[in-house]
KELUMDREN-932997 format. One record per residue: residue in one letter; x, y, z of N, C-alpha, C in turn; residue number from 1. Coordinates in steps of 0.05 Angstrom, whole numbers, plus 5000, padded with zeros to 4 digits. Example, Ala and Ser with C-alpha at 12.3 -4.5 7.8 and 13.67 -1.06 7.14 Angstrom:
# residues 2
residuo;n_east;n_north;n_up;ca_east;ca_north;ca_up;c_east;c_north;c_up;num
A;5264;4886;5156;5246;4910;5156;5264;4934;5156;1 $
S;5257;4955;5142;5273;4979;5143;5258;5001;5157;2 $
This chain:
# residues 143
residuo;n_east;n_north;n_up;ca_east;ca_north;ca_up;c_east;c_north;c_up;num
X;5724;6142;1805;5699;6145;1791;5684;6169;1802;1 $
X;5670;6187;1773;5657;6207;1793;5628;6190;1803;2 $
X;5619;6213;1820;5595;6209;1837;5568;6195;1824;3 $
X;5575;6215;1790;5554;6213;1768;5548;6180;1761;4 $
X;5580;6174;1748;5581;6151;1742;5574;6126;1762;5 $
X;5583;6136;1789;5569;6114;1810;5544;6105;1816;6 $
X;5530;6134;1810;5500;6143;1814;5482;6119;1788;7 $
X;5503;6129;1765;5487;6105;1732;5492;6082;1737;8 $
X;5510;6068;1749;5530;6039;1751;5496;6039;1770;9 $
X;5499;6049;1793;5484;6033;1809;5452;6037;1806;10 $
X;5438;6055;1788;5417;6064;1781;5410;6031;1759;11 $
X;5429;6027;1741;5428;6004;1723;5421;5977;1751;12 $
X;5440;5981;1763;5442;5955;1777;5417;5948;1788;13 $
X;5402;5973;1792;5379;5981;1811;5354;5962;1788;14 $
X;5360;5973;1774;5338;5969;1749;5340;5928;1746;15 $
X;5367;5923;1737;5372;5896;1734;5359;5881;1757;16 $
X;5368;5886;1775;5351;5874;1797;5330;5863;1805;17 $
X;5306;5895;1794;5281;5899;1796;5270;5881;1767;18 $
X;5291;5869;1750;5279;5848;1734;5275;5864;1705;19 $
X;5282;5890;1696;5274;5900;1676;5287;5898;1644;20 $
X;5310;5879;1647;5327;5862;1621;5308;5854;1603;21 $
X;5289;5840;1608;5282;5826;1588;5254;5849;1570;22 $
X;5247;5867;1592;5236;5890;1581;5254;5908;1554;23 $
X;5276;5909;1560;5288;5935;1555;5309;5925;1535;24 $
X;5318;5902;1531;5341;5897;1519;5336;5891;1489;25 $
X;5321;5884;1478;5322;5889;1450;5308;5915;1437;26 $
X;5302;5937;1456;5298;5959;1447;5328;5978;1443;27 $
X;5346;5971;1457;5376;5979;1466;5393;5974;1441;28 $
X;5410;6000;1439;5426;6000;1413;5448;5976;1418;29 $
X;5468;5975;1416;5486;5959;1407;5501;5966;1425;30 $
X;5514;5993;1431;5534;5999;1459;5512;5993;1486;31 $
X;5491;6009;1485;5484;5997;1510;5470;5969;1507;32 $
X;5472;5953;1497;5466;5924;1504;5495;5915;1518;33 $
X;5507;5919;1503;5547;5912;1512;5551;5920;1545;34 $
X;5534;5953;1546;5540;5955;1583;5518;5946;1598;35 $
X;5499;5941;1583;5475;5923;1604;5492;5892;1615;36 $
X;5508;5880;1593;5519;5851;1597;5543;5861;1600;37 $
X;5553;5876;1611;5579;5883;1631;5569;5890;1663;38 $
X;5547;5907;1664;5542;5910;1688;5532;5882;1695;39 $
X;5509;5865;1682;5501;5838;1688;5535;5822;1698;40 $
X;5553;5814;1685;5570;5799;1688;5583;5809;1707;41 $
X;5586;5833;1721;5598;5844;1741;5581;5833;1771;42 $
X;5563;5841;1758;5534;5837;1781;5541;5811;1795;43 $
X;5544;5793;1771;5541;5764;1789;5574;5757;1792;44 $
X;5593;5768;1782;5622;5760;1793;5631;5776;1818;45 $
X;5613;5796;1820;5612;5809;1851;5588;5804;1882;46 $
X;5578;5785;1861;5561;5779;1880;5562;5761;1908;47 $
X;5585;5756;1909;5602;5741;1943;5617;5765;1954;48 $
X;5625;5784;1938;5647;5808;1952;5623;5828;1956;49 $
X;5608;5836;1948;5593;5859;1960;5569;5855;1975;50 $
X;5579;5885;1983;5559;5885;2008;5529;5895;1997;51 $
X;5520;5895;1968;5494;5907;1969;5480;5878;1958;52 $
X;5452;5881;1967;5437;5861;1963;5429;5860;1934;53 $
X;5426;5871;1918;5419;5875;1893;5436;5848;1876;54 $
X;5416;5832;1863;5426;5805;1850;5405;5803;1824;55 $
X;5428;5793;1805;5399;5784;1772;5387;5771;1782;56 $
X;5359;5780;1774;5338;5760;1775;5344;5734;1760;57 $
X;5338;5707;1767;5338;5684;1747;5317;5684;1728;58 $
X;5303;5694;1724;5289;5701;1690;5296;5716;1679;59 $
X;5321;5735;1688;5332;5754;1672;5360;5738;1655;60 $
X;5369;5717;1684;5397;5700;1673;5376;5679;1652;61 $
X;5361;5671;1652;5351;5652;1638;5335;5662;1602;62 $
X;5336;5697;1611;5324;5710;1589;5358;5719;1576;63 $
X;5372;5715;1584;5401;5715;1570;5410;5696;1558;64 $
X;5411;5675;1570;5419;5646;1562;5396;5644;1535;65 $
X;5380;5650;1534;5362;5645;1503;5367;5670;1492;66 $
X;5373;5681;1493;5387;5707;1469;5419;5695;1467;67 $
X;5436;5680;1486;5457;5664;1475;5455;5640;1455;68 $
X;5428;5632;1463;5423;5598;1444;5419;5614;1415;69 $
X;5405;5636;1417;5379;5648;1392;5410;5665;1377;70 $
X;5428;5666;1381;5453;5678;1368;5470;5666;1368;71 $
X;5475;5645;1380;5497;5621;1374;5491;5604;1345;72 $
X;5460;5605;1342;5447;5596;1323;5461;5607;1304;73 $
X;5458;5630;1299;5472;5646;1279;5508;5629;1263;74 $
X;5521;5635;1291;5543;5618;1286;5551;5598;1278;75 $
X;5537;5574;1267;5535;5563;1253;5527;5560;1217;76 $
X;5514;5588;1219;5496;5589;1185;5518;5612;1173;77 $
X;5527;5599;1145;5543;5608;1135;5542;5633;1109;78 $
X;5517;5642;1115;5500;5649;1092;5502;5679;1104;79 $
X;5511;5703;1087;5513;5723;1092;5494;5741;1104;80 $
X;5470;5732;1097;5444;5739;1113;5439;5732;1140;81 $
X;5459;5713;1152;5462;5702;1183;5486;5721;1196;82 $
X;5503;5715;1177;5532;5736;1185;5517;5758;1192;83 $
X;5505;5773;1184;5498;5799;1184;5489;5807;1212;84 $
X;5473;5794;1220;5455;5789;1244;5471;5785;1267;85 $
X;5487;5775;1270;5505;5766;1290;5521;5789;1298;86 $
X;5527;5793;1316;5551;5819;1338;5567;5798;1353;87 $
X;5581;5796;1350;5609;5778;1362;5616;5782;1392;88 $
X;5612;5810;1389;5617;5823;1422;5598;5810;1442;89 $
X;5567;5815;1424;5551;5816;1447;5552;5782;1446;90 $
X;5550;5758;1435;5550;5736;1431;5575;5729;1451;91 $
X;5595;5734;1458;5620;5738;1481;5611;5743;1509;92 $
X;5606;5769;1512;5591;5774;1531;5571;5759;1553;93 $
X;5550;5743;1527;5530;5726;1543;5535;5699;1541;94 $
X;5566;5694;1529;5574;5676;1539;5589;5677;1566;95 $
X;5598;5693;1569;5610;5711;1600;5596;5707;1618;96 $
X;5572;5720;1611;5552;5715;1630;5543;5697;1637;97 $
X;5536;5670;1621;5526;5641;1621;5550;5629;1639;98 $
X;5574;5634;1636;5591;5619;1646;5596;5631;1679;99 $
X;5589;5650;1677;5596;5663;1708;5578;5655;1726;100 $
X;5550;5658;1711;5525;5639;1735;5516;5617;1734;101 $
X;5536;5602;1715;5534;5569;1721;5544;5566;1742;102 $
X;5574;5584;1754;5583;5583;1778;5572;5584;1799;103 $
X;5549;5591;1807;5529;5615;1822;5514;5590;1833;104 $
X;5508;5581;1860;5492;5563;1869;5461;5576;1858;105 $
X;5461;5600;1861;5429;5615;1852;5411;5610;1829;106 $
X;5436;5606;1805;5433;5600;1776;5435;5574;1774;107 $
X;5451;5561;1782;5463;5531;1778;5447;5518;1762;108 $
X;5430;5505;1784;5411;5481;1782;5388;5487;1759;109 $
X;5380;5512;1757;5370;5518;1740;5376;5521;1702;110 $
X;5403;5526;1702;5422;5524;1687;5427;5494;1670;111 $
X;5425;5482;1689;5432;5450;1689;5425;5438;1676;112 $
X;5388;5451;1676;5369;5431;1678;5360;5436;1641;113 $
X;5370;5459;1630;5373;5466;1597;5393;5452;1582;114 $
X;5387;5422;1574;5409;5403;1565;5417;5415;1536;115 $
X;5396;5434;1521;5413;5447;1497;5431;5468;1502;116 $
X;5434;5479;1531;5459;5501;1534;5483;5494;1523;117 $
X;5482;5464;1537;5515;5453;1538;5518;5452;1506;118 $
X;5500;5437;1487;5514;5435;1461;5517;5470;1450;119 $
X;5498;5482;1451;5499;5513;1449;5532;5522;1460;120 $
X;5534;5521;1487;5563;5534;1491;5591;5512;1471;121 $
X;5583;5496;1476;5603;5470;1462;5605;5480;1433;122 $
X;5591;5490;1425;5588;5496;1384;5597;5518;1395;123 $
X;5594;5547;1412;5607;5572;1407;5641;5569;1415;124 $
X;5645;5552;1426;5675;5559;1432;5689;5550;1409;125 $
X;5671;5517;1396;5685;5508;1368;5688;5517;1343;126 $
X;5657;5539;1339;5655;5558;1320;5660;5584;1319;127 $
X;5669;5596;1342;5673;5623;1346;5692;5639;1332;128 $
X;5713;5617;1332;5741;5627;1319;5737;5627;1285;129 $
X;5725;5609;1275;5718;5598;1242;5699;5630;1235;130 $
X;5682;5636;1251;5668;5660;1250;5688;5684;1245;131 $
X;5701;5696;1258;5722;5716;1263;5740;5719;1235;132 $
X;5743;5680;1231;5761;5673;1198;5740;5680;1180;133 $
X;5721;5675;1178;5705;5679;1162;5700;5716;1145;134 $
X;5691;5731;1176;5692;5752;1170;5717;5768;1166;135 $
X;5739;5762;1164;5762;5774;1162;5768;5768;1131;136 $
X;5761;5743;1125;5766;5736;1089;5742;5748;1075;137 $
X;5716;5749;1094;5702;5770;1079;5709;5798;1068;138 $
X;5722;5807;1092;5732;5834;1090;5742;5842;1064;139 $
X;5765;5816;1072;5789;5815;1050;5782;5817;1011;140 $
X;5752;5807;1011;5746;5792;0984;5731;5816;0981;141 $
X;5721;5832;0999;5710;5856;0985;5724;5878;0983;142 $
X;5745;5884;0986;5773;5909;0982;5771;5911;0955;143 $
């Protein structure tokens, strides 16, 4: 990796830290929301191996987890005006992320204590795939 790219990786990380996600993330196009919740999911699956102190804030993990509930929502409504709205990637992602700092003694308990997560993650793993079918016969019906 050049110097540059180490310099942005850790300039982001810098930022995440200091709590600025829930500022910045629905102003963010579509690719960079994808590397904000790649550096996030990195952040906390590296967070036992590295040596820098820099960790998500828990109102940042907790300002994720409701942009997961607030688009899982989606996944359920079958109405093309819901389809639309929905990004599959990023809906993956912060499920990535939800699942990595449930691991996390930091997140845990806090995690826990949101008894609509569990039906939220429980409906995206059962509807995720019917989604994917869905948009693929969409595809298909408009050729």
């Amino acid at each position: 990796m050049t110097n540059i790219k180490v310099s942005s990786v850790f300039t982001v990380e810098l930022l995440i830290s200091l709590g600025v996600t829930e500022n910045v993330y629905d102003q963010l196009c579509k690719n960079g929301k994808l590397c904000l919740l790649d550096t996030i999911y990195n952040m906390i699956i590296e967070q036992d191996k590295s040596s820098s102190n820099l960790v998500v804030p828990l109102p940042s993990i907790l300002f994720l987890v409701e942009q997961f509930k607030r688009r899982n929502f989606y996944i359920l409504k079958t109405s093309d005006k819901y389809a639309d709205l929905l990004e599959p990637c990023e809906v993956s992602k912060l499920l990535d992320i939800v699942s990595a700092a449930s691991s996390r003694d930091l997140y845990m308990e806090s995690l826990q204590k949101d008894r609509s997560l569990l039906i939220d993650c429980t409906c995206k793993c059962s509807f995720f795939n019917w989604y994917q079918f869905y948009r693929a016969l969409k595809a298909l019906v408009t050729l």
